[in-house]
C-alpha positions in Angstrom: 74.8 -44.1 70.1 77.4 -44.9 72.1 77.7 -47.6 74.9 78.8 -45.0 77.3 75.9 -42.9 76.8 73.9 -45.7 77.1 75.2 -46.7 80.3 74.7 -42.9 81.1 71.3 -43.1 80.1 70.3 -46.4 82.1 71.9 -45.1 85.5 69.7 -42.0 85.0 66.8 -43.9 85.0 67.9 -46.3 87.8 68.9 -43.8 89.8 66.2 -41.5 89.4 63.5 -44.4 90.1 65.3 -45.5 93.1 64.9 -41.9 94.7 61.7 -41.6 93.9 60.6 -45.1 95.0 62.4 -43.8 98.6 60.4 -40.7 98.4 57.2 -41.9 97.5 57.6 -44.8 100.4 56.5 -47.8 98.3 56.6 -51.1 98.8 59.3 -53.3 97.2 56.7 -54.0 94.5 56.7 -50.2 93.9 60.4 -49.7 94.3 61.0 -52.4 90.9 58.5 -50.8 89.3 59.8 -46.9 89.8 62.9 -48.1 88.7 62.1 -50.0 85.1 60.0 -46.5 84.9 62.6 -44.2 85.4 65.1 -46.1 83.0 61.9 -46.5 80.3 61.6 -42.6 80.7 64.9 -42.0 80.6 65.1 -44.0 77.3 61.7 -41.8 75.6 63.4 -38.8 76.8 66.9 -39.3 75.6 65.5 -40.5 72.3 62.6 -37.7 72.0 64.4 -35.6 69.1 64.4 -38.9 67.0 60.8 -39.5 67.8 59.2 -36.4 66.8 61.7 -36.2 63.6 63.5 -33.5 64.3 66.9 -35.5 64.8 67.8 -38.5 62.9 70.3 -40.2 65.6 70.7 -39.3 69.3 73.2 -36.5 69.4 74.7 -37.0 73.1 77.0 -34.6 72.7 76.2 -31.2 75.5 74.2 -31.6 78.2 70.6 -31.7 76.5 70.8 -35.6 76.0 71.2 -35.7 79.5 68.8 -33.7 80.2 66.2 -35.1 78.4 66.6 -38.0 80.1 66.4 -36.9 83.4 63.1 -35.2 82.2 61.8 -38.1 80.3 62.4 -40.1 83.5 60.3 -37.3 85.7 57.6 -37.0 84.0 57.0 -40.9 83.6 57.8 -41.8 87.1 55.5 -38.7 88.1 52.8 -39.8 85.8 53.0 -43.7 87.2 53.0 -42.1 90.8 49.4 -40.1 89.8 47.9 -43.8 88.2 48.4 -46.1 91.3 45.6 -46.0 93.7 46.2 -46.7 97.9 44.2 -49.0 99.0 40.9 -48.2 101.2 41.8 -48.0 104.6 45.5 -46.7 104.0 46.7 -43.7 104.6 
């Protein structure tokens, strides 16, 4: 893999968690936390092919690798989102 697309991959992530740490209106806590989950599902995502064994080294060339991440980075942020509870009283 190389560093560019690594780089590529990590300011998916950031980026992605960011927004969605806007969206979602968290607190800073929650903002951190978006992030490292965007940039950990951006990493599953990107590296998916070589995980189920269909691939054995990230291709990054075409826009699949990209996105993958972005998807990888969705669907974890999304699924952190649906785990954290508010807390009684708060609307």
């Amino acid at each position: 893999m190389s560093p560019d697309a690594l780089v590529l991959m990590l300011l998916i992530g950031i980026v992605f968690g960011g927004v969605s740490a806007v969206v979602l209106r968290g607190r800073r806590s929650v903002f951190f936390l978006n992030i490292l989950f965007g940039v950990i599902g951006a990493s599953l995502g990107a590296f998916l092919p070589v995980l189920l064994g269909r691939e054995t080294f990230v291709v990054t060339e075409g826009s699949g690798y990209l996105l993958r991440a972005l998807g990888g980075a969705f669907v974890l942020v999304l699924i952190a989102s649906l785990f954290r509870s508010a807390k009684p009283g708060e609307r």
